[in-house]
N, C-alpha and C positions, 0 to 999 in steps of 0.2 A: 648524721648523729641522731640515737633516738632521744625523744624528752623526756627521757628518763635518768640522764646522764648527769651530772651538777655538780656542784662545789657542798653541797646535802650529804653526797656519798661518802662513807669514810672508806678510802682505799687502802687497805692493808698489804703490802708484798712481802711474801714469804720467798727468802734468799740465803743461798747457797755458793761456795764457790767450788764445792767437791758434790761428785754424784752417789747417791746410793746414803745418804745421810738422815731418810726419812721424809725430805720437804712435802712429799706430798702426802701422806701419815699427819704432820704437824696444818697442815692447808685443811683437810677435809676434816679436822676434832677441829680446829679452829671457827670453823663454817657451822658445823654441826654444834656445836657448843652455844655461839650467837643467837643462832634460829630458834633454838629450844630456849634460849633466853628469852624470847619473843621480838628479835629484830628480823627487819627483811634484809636478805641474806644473798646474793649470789659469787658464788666461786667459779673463776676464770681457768683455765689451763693453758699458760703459754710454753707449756714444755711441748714443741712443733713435734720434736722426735721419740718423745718416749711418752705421750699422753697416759696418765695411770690413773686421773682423779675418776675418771666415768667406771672405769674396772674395780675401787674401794668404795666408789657409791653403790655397784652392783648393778648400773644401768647401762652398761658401755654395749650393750645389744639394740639400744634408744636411739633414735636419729631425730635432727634438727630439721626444721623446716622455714622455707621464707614465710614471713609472716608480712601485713599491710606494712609495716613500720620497722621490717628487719627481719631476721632472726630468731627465729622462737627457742630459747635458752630449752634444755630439758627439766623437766621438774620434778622432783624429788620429794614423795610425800616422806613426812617426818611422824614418828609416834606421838604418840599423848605422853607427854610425863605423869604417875601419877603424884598422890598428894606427897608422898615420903620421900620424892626424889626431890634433892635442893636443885634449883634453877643456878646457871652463871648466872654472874653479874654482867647484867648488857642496857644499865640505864633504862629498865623498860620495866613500867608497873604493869604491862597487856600479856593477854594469854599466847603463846608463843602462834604464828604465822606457820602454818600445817607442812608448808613446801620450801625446799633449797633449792635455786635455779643456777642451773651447771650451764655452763658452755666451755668445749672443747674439741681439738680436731678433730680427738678420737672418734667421736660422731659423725663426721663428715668422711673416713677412712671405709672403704666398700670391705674391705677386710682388716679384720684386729690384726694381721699379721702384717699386713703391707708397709714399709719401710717410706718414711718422708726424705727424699732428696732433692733437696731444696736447695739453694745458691743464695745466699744472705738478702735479695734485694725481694724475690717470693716469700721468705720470710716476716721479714718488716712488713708488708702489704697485708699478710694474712693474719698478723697480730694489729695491725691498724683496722683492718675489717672488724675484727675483735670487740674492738674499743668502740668506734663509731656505728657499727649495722647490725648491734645486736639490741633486741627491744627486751629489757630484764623484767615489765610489767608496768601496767596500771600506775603503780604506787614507785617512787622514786625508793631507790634502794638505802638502807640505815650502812651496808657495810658492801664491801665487793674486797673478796679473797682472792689474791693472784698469787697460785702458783709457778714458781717461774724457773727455767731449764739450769742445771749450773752452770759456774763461770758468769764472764764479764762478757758476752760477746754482741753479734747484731741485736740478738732479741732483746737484751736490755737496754742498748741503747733507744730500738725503737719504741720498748713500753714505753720508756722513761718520756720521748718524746711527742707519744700518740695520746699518753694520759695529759700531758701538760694542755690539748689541745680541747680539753671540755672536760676532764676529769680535774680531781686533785689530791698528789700520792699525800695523805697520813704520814704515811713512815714504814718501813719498815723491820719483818723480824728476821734476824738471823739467827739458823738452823747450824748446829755443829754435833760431834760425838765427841766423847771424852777422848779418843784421839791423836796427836799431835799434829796430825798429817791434814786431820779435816779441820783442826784448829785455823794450822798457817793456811789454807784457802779460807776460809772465812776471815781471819787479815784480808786479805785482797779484798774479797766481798766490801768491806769495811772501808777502804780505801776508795772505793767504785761511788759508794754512797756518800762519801765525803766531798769526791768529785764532782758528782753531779747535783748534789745538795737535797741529799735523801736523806730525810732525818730516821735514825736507826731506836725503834721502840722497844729493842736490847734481845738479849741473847739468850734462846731455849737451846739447851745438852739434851740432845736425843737419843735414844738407848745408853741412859745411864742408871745402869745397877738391872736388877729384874725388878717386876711386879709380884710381891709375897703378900698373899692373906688378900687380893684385889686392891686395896690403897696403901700399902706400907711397898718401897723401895729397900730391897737389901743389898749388900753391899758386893754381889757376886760376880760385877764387872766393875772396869774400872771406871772412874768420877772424877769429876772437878775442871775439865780443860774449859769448858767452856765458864763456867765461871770466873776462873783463871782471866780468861782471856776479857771477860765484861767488866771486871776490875781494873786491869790492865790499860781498858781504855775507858773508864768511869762512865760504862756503858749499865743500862737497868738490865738485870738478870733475873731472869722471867721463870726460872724453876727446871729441874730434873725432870727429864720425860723415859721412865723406867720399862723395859723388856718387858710387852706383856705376851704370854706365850699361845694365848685364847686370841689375839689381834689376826692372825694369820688363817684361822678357823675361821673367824668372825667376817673376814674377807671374802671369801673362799666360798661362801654359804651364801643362799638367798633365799630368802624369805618373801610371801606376798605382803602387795601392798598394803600398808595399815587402812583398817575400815574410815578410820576417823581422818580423813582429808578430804575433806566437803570440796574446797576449788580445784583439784586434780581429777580432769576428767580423764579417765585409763578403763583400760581393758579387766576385766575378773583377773586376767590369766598371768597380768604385768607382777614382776616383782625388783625388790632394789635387794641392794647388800644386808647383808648379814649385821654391818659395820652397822649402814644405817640403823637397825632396829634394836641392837646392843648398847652400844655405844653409851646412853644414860644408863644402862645396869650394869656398864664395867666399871674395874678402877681409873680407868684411864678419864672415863669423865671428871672423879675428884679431881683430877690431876687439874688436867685443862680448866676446871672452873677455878684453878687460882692464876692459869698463867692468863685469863681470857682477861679479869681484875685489873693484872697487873700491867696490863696492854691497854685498855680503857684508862686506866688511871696515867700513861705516859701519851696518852692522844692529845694534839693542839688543842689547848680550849680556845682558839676565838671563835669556834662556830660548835652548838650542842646536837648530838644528835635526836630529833625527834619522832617521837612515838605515839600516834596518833590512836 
């Protein structure tokens, strides 16, 4: 286990019980949001079979390496905000921390194409490896983002049970669309966490309505299940995550690395996503700086997080 790992970290898990609902979209504005708040930030990828966070950071070409004390996470320089861009809310009077450190299988795959099949017991082992043999840096981490595969199956079990062993879960968010179909999976989800005594920091609706004029949501799909649904079970509803039609460009595109990340030593020639370097000039960041709030504000207070 690195010493890096602690009861310090807020572990956030972003959960689903249906695929294709956005969780990794909602993981990496999540991550991306903190960081530029000025917390130190690493987002995990436990989705074994469908790794996608390293492809929206625009770094899934990156590869991990053993390091003295583990696992060298990939790093992700971040842009400068400037003065007219508002910061989220993330508890932190400091200037935001230049880098996101990712770790994911997708990195250790010789080919983006090659298909994980794995047998539940490889699984748990390679999500334990995860958790305990990766060194996330120096500085103990303010927050660690775990994307995690849908359903209720081995992988959750084992997160559930590799974090208890030096980590400690926060809570987590569940990811729904307006829906019905992805509502009643996220019931189960909900059940899952009730189970295993996951406290649920409430429910973001993902692709609801489009993104018009960059911050205004219109009403041009349909809305409300997941609201519905956080009512339903007097669960906190964390906000509307609207269609933006530039999200899929902004993926898709890459950009070099930003000049201004002093501790990321890289190549001239390196570059991350599109997402990455956008992301504070979309609408979608207003977005997220209310749902990131309203996550912080449903976090355990017996322990604060600090910002040195």
């Amino acid at each position: 286990m690195t010493e890096t790992s602690g009861t310090k970290t807020r572990v956030i898990l972003v959960l689903s019980g249906k695929g294709g609902v956005g969780k990794s979209t909602v993981s990496t504005s999540l991550a991306l949001g903190l960081a530029l708040g000025g917390a130190r930030v690493g987002i995990l990828d436990v989705d074994l079979t469908g790794p996608s966070v390293p492809r929206m950071l625009g770094v899934s070409e990156r590869r991990v390496h053993q390091g003295s004390r583990g696992w060298v996470p990939v790093r992700v320089p971040l842009p400068i905000l400037t003065q007219s861009q508002s910061r989220p809310a993330s508890n932190s009077s400091t200037q935001p921390h230049h880098e996101l450190a990712c770790m994911s299988i997708g990195f250790l795959l010789k080919d983006k194409g090659d298909a994980v099949i794995w047998r539940g017991p490889k699984k748990t082992a390679m999500i334990r490896q995860f958790l305990q043999d990766v060194d996330w840096g120096q500085d103990e981490l303010d927050y660690l983002v775990v994307d995690t595969p849908p359903g209720t199956g081995d992988e959750h079990i084992a997160l559930v049970e590799s974090l208890r062993e030096g980590w400690r879960v926060d809570g987590a968010v569940l990811v729904t669309t307006p829906q019905q179909i992805a509502v009643a999976d996220v019931r189960k989800e909900l059940s899952f966490c009730n189970k295993v005594g996951i406290r649920v920091l409430g429910v973001v609706e993902n692709m609801s309505g489009y993104m018009k004029d960059e911050i205004e949501s219109e009403n041009g799909a349909k809305k409300g299940g997941g609201e519905a649904l956080a009512s339903e079970h007097n669960l906190p509803f964390l906000g509307c995550i609207p269609i933006d039609p530039s999200l899929v460009t902004m993926i898709e595109s890459s950009v070099p690395v930003p000049a201004a990340a002093p501790s990321v030593e890289v190549s001239p020639e390196l570059t991350v996503g599109g997402y990455v370097a956008g992301f504070a000039e979309s609408g979608l960041y207003t977005v997220f700086q209310s749902v990131i709030s309203k996550i912080i504000a449903n976090l355990p207070q017996n322990t604060t997080v600090s910002h040195q």
